[in-house]
C-alpha positions as CSV (number, residue, x, y, z in Angstrom):
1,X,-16.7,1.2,-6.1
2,X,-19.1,-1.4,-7.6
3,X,-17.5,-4.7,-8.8
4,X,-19.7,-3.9,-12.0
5,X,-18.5,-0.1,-12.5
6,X,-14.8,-1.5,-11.8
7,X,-15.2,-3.7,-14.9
8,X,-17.0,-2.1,-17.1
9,X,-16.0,1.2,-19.3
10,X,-11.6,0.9,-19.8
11,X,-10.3,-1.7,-17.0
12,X,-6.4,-1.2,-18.8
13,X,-6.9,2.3,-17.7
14,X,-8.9,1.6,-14.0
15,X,-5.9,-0.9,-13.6
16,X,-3.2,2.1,-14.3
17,X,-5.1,4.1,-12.1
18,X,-5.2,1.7,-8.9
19,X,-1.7,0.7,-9.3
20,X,-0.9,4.2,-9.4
21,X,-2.5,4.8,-6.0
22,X,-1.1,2.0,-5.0
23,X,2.1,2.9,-5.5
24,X,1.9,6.4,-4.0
25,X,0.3,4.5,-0.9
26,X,3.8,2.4,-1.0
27,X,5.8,5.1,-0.7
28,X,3.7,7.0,1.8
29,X,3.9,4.0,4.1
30,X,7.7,4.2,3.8
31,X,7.3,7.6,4.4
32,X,6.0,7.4,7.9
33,X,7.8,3.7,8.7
34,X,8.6,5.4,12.5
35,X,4.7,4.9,13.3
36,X,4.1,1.3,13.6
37,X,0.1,1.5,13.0
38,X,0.1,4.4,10.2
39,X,2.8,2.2,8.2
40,X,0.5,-1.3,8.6
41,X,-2.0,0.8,7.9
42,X,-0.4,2.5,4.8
43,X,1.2,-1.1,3.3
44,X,-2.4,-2.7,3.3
45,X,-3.5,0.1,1.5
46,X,-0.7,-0.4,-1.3
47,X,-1.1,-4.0,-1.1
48,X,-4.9,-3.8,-1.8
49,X,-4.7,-1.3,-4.6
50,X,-1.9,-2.6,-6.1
51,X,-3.5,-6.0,-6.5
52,X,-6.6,-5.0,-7.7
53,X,-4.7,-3.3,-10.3
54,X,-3.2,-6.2,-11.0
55,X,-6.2,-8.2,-11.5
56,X,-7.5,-5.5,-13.5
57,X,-4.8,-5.8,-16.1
58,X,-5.2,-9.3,-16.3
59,X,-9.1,-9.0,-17.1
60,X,-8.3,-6.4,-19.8
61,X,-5.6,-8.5,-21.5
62,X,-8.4,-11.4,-20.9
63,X,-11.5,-9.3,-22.4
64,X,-9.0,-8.4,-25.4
65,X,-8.1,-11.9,-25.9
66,X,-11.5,-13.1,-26.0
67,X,-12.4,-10.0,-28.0
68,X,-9.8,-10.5,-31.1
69,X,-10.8,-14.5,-31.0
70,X,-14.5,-13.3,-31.1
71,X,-13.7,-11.2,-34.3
72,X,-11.5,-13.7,-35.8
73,X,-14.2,-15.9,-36.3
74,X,-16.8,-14.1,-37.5
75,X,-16.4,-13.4,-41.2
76,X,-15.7,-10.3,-43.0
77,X,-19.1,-9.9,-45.1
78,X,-20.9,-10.7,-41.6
79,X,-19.2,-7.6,-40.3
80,X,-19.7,-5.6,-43.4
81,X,-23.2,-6.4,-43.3
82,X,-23.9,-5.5,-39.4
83,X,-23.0,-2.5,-39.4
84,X,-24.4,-1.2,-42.4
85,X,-26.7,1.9,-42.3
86,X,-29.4,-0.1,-43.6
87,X,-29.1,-2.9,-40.7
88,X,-28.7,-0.1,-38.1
89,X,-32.1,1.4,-39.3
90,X,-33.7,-2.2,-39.1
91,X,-32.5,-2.8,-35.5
92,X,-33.4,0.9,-34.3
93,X,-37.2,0.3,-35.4
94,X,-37.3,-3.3,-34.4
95,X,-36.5,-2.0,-31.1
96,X,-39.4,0.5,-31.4
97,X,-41.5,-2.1,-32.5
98,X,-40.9,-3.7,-28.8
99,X,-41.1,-1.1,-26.7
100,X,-43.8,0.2,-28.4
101,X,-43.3,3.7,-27.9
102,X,-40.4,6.4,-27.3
103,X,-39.0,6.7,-23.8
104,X,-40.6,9.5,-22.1
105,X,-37.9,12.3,-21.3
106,X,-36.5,13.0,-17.9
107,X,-38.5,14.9,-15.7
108,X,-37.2,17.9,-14.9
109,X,-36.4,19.7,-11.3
110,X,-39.5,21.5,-11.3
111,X,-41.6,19.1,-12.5
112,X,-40.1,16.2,-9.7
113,X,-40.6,19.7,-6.9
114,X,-44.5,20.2,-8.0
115,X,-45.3,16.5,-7.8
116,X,-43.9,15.7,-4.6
117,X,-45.5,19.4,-2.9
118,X,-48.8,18.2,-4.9
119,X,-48.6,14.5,-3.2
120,X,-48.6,16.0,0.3
């Protein structure tokens, strides 16, 4: 997985999830501690998830740190007053204004199948 997916989105819950597998690599490598290579194997496994899991948790407690002290220091009416209906309108056709037109849709299957037999 991409450093950048890994952070982004919920990295309390990617953290859960990688000490989770981490965990059930734990105890698979104690599961099979009679083969020497499948249990090396098996502990570096844990080991790895397990501490990216870790480092997860500590960026998400980091990113909500940084978040609340962010917030705090910002005042109330400059809150009140970005996300107001009327500032939302203003940003959505500012941002029209510079891209200067609407984002063409996604082309679909067909279209994408006729343009590539058409460019042969």
């Amino acid at each position: 997985m991409a450093i950048k997916g890994l952070l982004s989105g919920n990295p309390s819950r990617n953290a859960k999830l990688y000490i989770g597998i981490g965990l059930i690599s734990l105890v698979k490598a104690v599961a099979v501690r009679n083969d020497r290579n499948r249990f090396r194997r098996e502990l570096t496994d844990a080991a790895m998830f397990i501490g990216v899991g870790l480092a997860l948790r500590q960026y998400s407690t980091l990113k909500a740190e940084k978040r609340r002290e962010i917030e705090s220091q910002v005042p109330d009416w400059a809150i009140d007053l970005a996300t107001s209906e009327q500032a939302q309108r203003g940003v959505r056709s500012l941002a029209k204004q510079r891209l200067g037109r609407q984002p063409e849709p996604e082309p679909s299957l067909k279209d994408r199948a006729q343009r590539m037999l058409s460019s042969r």
